[in-house]
N, C-alpha and C positions, 0 to 999 in steps of 0.2 A: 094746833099742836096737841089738844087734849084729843082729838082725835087718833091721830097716831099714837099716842103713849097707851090709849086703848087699845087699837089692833094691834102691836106688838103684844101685850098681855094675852090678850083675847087667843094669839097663835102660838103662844106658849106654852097655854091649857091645852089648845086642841092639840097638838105635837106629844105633847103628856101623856094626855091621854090615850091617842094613836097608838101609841109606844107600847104602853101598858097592857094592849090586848094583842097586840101583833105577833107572835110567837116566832122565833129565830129557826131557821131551816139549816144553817149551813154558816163553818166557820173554816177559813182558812189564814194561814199563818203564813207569810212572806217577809222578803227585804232579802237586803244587798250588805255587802262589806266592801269597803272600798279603801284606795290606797290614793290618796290626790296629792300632787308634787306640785310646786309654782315655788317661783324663784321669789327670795326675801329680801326683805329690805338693802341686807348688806353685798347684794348681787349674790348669793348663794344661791342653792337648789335647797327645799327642805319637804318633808312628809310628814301626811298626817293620815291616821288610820278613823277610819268612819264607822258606823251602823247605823242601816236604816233598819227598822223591823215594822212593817205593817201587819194587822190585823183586823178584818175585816169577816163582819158578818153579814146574812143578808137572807132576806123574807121576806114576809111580808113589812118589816122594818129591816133597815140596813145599818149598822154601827159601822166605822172604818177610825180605827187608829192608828195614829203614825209615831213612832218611839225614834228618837234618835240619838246618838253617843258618840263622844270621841275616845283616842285610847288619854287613860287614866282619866276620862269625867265618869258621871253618872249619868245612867239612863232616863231619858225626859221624855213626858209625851208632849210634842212638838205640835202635831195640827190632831186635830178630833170635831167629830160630825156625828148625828145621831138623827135619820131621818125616816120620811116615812111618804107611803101612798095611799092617801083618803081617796076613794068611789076611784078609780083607777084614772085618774085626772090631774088631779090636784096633791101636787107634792111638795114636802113641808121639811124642814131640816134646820137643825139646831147645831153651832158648831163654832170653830174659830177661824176656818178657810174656807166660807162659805160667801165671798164677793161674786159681783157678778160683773165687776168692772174690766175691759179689755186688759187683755195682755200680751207680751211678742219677746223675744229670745231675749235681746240685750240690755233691753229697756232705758237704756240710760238716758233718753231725753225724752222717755213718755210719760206724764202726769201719774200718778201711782197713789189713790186713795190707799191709806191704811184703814182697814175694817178688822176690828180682832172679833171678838164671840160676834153671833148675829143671828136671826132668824132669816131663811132661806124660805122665799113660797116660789113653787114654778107651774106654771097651767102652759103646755105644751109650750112654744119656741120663744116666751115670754117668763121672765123671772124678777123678784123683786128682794131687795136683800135689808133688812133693817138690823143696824149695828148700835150695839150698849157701850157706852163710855164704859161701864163698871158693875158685868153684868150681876158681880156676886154680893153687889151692895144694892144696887138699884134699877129695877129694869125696866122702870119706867122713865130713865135716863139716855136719850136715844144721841146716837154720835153723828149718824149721816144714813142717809138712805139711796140704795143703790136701783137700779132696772137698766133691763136689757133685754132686747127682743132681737130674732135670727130670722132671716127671711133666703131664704134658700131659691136663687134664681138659676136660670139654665146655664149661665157663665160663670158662677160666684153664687157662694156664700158671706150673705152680709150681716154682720151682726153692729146693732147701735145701746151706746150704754151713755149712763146719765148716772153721777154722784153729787148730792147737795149734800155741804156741812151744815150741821145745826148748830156750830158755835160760829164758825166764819161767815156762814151764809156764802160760801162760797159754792159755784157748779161747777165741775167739769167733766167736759162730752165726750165722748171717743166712738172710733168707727174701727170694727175689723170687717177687712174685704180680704175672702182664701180664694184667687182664685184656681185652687187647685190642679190638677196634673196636665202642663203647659205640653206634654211629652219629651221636655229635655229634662224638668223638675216642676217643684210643688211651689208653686210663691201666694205670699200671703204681705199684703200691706196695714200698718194700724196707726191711726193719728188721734190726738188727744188735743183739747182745747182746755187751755184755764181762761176762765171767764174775769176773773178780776185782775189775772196779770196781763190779760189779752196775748196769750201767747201760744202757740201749737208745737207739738214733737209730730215726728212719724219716726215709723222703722219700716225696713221691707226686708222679711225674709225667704231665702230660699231651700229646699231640701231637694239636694239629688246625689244619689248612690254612698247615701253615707256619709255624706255632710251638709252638713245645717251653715248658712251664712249667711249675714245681715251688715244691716248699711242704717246707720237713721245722721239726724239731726233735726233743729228747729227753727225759728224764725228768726234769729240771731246769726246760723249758724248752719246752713244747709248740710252739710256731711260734716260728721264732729266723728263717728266712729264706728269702723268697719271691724268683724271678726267672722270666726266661724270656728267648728269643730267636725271633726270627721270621729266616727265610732266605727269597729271592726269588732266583732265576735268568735272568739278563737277558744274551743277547747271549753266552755262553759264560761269564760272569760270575758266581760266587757272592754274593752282598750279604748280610751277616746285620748286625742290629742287637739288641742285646738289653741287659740291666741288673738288676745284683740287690742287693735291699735287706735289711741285718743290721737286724733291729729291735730289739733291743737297744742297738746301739750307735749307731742310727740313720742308717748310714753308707750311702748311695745312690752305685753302683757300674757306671757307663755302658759301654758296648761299642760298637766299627764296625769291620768289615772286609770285606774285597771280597779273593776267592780266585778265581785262572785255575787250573783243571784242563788235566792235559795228558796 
C-alpha cells in the first residue's frame, strides 16, 4: 500500500513538473448548443437547452476543458485533464475523466467503476489509471486503481481492463472486442465481470449509415435492453432521433435533439 501511495505522489511531481517547462503551441475553442426533448413524467414532451464549450490546448503539453450549462443555470467545468509526453513514450495526465475502464453506448448492465480526479500513465497500447478519494485534501488517499491494455489483431481490436477498490477490495474485469467494419456495419461487443457479486453484463453494439444500436443484458437476464439512435446532418445542424426499450419493465423511452457545432 505504501508503495502505491508513493508512486501516485512520485507522478504527480513529475506531471508538475512536465507541465511547467512544456510551452503551449496552440488553443482552440469549440462546443455545441443543443435543444433535447424526452417525454416527462406526466406523459408530456418537454425541452431543455444545453452548452457544451470545449477548450483545449495542445504542445508539447495538452490542457482540454469541458464547460457545460443549462438554460437559466451556471456555467460549470464538468471534466478537466492536464497532460503531458515525457521522452516521447511515456505519457502522464492529471484529470477528472481520465478512467481507463471499458465502455459501450447504453451501458445499463455493464459494471461502471466511478473514478473522479486521477492520475493517467500510458506507455503505448497499455494504461494505468490511479484515482483519489479526495484529491484536494489528500492525495495519498488512493480510491481504486484502474489498467488496460489494446492488442490490436488482424480480426479485432481487443482491449482488456481490470478495476480494484481500495475500500471494498472489490475487482472488476472487462473486455472490449471492435470488431470493426463487418461491410454491412461497425460492431463492437464489451462484458464486465464483478468478482464479489459473481455476476457479468455485456452490450453489443452496432453502427451503420447513421445509426448507432445496441442490445445488452446479464446473468440474470440475457436481453433486459435494446435501443439505438440515428444522427443526420443538415444545414450545419446535428438531428439525432433515437429511443430505448427496458423489456422487463416494458417501459418505451423516446429522444429528439438538434445540436449547432461551433
Amino acid at each position: 500500500m505504501r508503495n502505491i501511495l508513493l508512486t501516485t505522489s512520485a507522478l504527480v511531481v513529475l506531471g508538475t513538473a512536465a507541465l511547467a517547462e512544456a510551452p503551449m503551441m496552440g488553443t482552440a475553442i469549440g462546443g455545441e448548443v443543443s435543444l433535447d426533448f424526452a417525454e416527462t413524467a406526466a406523459g408530456d414532451w418537454g425541452g431543455t437547452l444545453g452548452l457544451d464549450l470545449d477548450v483545449v490546448a495542445t504542445g508539447l503539453a495538452a490542457v482540454e476543458l469541458g464547460f457545460e450549462a443549462e438554460s437559466g443555470g451556471a456555467l460549470t467545468l464538468d471534466t478537466w485533464t492536464v497532460g503531458t509526453t515525457v521522452g516521447g513514450a511515456l505519457g502522464i495526465a492529471v484529470g477528472n475523466d481520465n478512467g481507463v475502464f471499458v465502455e459501450a453506448e447504453g451501458e445499463q448492465t455493464l459494471a461502471a467503476p466511478a473514478m473522479t480526479e486521477s492520475v493517467q500513465v500510458t506507455v503505448g497500447d497499455a494504461a494505468v489509471a490511479v484515482g483519489f478519494t479526495d484529491w484536494t485534501t489528500d492525495l495519498t488517499d488512493v480510491s481504486n486503481i484502474q489498467g488496460s491494455y489494446t492488442l490490436g489483431l488482424s480480426f479485432a481490436e481487443v482491449t482488456a481492463a481490470v478495476d480494484y477498490n481500495m475500500n471494498t477490495e472489490n475487482t472488476l474485469i472487462g473486455a472490449e472486442i471492435a470488431l470493426g467494419n463487418l461491410g454491412v456495419a461497425e460492431v463492437g461487443k464489451t462484458i464486465t465481470y464483478d468478482v464479489d457479486a459473481e455476476s457479468f453484463g455485456y452490450e453489443v453494439v452496432a453502427d451503420a449509415m447513421g445509426i448507432t444500436a445496441y442490445l445488452n443484458g446479464d446473468d440474470d437476464e440475457m436481453l433486459q435492453n435494446v435501443g439505438g439512435e440515428y444522427s443526420y446532418d443538415i444545414g450545419g445542424a446535428e438531428i439525432t432521433a433515437g429511443a430505448s426499450y427496458n423489456i422487463d419493465a416494458e417501459e418505451f423511452t423516446p429522444a429528439l435533439g438538434i445540436a449547432f457545432k461551433f
